[in-house]
MIFI-386110 format. One record per residue (C-alpha): x, y, z. Coordinates in pm, whole numbers, plus 50000, padded with zeros to 5 digits. Layout:
# residues N
XYZ;...
This chain:
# residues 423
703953776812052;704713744012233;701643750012454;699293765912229;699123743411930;698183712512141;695093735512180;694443735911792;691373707511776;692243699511418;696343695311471;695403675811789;693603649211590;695343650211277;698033644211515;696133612511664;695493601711323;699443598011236;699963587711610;697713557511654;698383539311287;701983544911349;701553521511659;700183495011475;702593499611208;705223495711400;704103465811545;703613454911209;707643464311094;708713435211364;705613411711307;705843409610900;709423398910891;709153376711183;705683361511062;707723352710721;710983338810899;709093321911153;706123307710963;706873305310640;710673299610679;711693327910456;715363335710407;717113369910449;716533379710072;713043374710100;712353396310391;714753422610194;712383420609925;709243424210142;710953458410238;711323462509879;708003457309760;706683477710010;708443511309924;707823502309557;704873519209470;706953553809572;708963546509260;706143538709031;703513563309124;705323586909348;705863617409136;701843617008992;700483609409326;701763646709414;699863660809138;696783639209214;696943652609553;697003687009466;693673683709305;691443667509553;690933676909912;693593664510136;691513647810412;689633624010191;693003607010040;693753606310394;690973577810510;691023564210174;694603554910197;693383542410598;691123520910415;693003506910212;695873498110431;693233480910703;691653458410424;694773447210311;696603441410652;693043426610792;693423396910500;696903385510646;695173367311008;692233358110762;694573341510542;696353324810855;692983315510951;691903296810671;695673280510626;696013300210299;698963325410412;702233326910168;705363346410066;703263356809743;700213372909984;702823389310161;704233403809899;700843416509775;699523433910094;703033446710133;702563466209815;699273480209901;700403493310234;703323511010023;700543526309787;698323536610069;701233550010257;702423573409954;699423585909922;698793593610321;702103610410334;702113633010080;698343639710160;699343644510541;702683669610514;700533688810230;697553694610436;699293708210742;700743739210657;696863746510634;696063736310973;698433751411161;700253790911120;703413786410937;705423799511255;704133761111417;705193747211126;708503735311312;706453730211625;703953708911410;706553686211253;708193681811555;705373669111741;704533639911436;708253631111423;708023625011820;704903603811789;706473588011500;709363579611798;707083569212062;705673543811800;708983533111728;709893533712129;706503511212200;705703492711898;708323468311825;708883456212197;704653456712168;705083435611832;708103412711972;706233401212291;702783397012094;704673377111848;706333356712115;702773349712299;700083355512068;701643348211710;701973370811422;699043369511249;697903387811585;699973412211597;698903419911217;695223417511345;695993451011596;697873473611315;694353466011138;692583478311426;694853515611447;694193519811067;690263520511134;690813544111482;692753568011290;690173573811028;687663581711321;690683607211411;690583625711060;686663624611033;686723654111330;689173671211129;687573706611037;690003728010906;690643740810516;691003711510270;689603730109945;692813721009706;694583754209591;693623771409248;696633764409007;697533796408837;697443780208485;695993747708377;698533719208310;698643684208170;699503656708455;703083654608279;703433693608259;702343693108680;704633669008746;707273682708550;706913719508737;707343699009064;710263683408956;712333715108845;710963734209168;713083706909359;716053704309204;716383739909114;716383752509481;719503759409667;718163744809961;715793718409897;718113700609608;720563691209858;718283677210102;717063656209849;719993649809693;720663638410100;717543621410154;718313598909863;721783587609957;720763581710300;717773562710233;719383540510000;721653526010272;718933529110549;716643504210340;719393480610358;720063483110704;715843484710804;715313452110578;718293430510734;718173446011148;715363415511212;717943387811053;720843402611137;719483400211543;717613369011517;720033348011292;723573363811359;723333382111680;720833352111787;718493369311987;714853360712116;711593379711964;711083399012250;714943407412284;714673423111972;711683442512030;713383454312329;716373464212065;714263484711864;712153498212106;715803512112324;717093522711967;713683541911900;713953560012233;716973581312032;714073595111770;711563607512041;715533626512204;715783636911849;712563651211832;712973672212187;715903685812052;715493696311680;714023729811778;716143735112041;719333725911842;718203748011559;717373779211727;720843775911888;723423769811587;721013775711338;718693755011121;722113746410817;724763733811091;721983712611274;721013696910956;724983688010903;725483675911233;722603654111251;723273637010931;727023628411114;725253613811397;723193587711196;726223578711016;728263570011353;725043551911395;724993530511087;728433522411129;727663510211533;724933483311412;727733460611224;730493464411525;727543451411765;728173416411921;724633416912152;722093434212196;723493464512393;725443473012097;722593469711867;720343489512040;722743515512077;723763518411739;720313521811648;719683550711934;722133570411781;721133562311434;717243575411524;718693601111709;720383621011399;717223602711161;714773623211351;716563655311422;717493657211022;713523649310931;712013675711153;714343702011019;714523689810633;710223690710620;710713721210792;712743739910560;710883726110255;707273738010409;708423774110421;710473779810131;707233758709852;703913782109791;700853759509863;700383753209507;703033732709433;703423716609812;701903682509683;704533678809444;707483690409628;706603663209920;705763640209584;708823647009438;710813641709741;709223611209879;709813594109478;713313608309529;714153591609905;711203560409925;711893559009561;715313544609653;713963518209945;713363491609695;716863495509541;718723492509913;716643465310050;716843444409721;720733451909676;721403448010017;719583413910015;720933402709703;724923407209844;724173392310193;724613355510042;728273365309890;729123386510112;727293381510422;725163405810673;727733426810847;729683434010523;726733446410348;725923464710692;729173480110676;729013494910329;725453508010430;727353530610683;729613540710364;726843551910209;725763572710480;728943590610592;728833602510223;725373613710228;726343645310388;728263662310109;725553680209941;724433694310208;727493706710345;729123715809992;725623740309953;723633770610116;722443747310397;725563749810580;725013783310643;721543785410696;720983797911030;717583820611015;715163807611250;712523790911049;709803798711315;710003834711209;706893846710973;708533878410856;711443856910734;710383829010574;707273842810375;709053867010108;711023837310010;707333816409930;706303846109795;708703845209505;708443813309504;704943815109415;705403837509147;708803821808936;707783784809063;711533778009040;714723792409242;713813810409545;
C-alpha cells in the first residue's frame, strides 16, 4: 500500500495541496503571535484570544458547514476556502505596509482563516475516501498527518528565523504564497467529486440533526469525540500560551523557539511512522489508549520545563501521542460512516473538538493573570490525563481488527448506510 498509493496522481496532489499550505501555516502559527507581541505589544490574553478567534467559526458554523459540504462537489470548497485564506493573510504585510496593521485586523483575518479552514477540512477528509480504496484509507491519513508533521518539523524554525531577519509581516507574506500553490495542486485533481445522492430529502436542520445522532450514537466514534473534545480543550490552552510562555517566562530568542517547535514537531512525523505499525501490532483500540497517555505525559512535561530542552521535549512527546491518536481516530471514523453522511460526521466532529479551541485559549488566557502561565499549563495536563476515560471505559479498548481490511470494515458501513445510526 505504502508504495502504491504514492502512485495514485490524484492522492499525490491532493496530498501536495494539504502539504504545501500547511508550510506556510505553520510559519504563520509562530509569526501571528510574535508579529502581535513584538509589534503591536500585545499581552498574553490577547494572543490567547487570537487562538480563540481563529477556531471560532468551528463553533458557529461547524455543524452546517458538514451539510453544505455534502451538497456541492468537494474540490471546489477546497480552492474556495484557498482563496479565501490567501486574500485575507495577503492584507496583513499590506496593512504593515501602509502603517495601518492592529490587534482589531488581526483579529479579523484570524477569523477568516478559521472559516476557510473549517470548510477545507471537512471538504478535504470527506473527499478522500473517494480518491483512494478504503483499504489506503489508513495509509492515506497517515501520509497527511506526516506532512502535517514535517510542516510542524520545518515551519516554525522557518517562521522563527524569518521573523528574526525579515520581520513578520514577511513571514505572513510566504503562508500567502502556499495558499495560492496549493490551489494549483487541487486544480490537477481528477478523481470523483459528484456529492452523494441523499436517500431522502431533508431540511438543513433535519441534515444536521441526522449527523449529530450518527455521532453520538456509535459505540466507537462517541468516545473519540467525546476524547477529541476534552483533549482539545486543554490543547488550545497550551497552543495559545507555548509562544509567551517561551518568549516571556522561559525567555528565549525567536529563533530558539522555532527551533522548540520545530524539535517538538519532529515527535508528530515519529507518530505518523508508527500509527500503522502500532495498530496492526496491538490493535487499532489499545493504540488509540496508549497514545492518548503519551500526549498527556506530554502536556504535563511543557510546565516542568526550565529551557528549552525541556520544552521541546515535552512537546515531542506531546506530538508524538497527538499524531498517532489522529491517524487512527479519522481512521476508524472513515470506515465505520457511509459516504452520505461523511460530511457531517467530520462536521460534527470538528464543531465537537475545534468547537472547544475558543473556550481553552480564552479560559486559559483569562486565568494566566491570577494565576499565572505554568499553573494554567498545569491544569491543561489535568485535562488531558482525563481525556482518556471514554475511550477506555468503551468498545475502543478492545478494538483490535485491522482497519486496512475491506472484508471487515465494509458490512459495518453497510448497515450503517441503511439505519444511519448505531453500527
Amino acid at each position: 500500500m505504502a508504495k502504491t498509493l504514492w502512485r495514485v496522481a490524484d492522492f499525490r496532489n491532493l496530498w501536495l495541496s494539504h502539504s504545501v499550505s500547511l508550510i506556510g501555516t505553520q510559519v504563520s502559527v509562530l509569526a501571528f503571535p510574535l508579529m502581535a507581541l513584538l509589534l503591536l505589544d500585545a499581552s498574553p490574553s490577547e494572543v490567547s484570544m487570537l487562538s480563540a478567534v481563529e477556531f471560532l467559526p468551528a463553533l458557529l458554523l461547524g455543524l452546517p458547514a458538514g451539510a453544505w459540504v455534502e451538497r456541492l462537489p468537494r474540490k471546489p470548497v477546497l480552492i474556495v476556502s484557498d482563496v479565501v485564506r490567501a486574500l485575507a493573510m495577503a492584507t496583513i504585510p499590506l496593512a504593515h505596509w501602509l502603517d495601518m496593521l492592529s490587534m482589531p485586523l488581526l483579529f479579523v483575518v484570524a477569523f477568516l482563516i478559521g472559516l476557510g479552514t473549517i470548510f477545507f477540512e471537512v471538504a478535504q477528509l470527506s473527499y478522500l475516501p473517494a480518491l483512494v480504496k478504503q483499504e489506503d484509507l489508513a495509509d492515506g491519513n497517515a501520509k497527511l498527518e506526516g506532512s502535517r508533521s514535517v510542516a510542524q518539523l520545518a515551519g516554525p524554525s522557518a517562521g522563527g528565523f524569518l521573523v528574526q531577519i525579515f520581520t513578520a509581516p514577511v513571514a505572513i507574506a510566504v503562508d500567502v504564497v502556499t495558499y495560492i500553490l496549493s490551489v494549483v495542486f487541487l486544480l490537477r485533481v481528477r478523481g470523483h467529486d459528484a456529492p452523494p445522492e441523499p436517500i431522502e430529502r431533508m431540511t438543513l436542520r433535519g441534515e444536521i440533526a441526522e449527523g449529530v445522532r450518527f455521532v453520538f450514537s456509535h459505540p466507537l466514534v462517541r468516545p473519540l469525540a467525546l476524547c477529541a473534545f476534552a483533549a482539545d480543550l486543554a490543547f488550545a490552552a497550551v497552543l495559545a500560551l507555548q509562544v509567551p510562555f517561551a518568549s516571556r517566562t522561559l525567555h528565549m530568542e525567536s529563533g530558539a523557539i522555532g527551533i522548540a517547535l520545530a524539535v517538538g514537531s519532529a515527535g508528530g512525523l515519529v507518530g505518523a511512522a508508527l500509527s500503522g505499525i502500532a495498530a496492526k501490532r496491538f490493535g487499532s483500540g489499545p493504540t488509540v489508549v496508549a497514545s492518548i497517555v503519551v500526549f498527556s505525559i506530554g502536556a504535563a512535561m511543557v510546565p516542568l520545563a526550565s529551557g528549552t530542552i525541556g520544552f521541546a521535549g515535552g512537546l515531542f512527546v506531546v506530538y508524538l501521542g497527538v499524531v498517532v491518536f489522529n491517524v487512527l481516530q479519522i481512521t476508524i471514523c472513515q470506515v465505520m460512516t457511509p459516504e452520505r453522511l461523511l460530511g457531517r460526521m467530520n462536521a460534527t466532529l470538528r464543531f465537537i473538538s475545534w468547537g472547544s479551541v475558543p473556550l481553552g485559549a480564552a479560559v486559559g488566557g483569562a486565568l494566566v493573570a491570577p494565576f499565572g502561565m505554568r499553573p494554567v499549563l498545569w491544569a491543561a495536563a489535568g485535562v488531558c490525563a482525563l481525556s482518556v476515560l471514554p475511550p477506555l471505559l468503551s468498545k475502543i479498548r478492545t478494538l483490535t481488527e485491522d482497519l486496512g481490511d475491506e472484508d471487515e470494515a465494509v458490512p459495518a458501513q453497510a448497515g450503517a448506510a441503511e439505519t444511519g445510526n448505531v453500527v
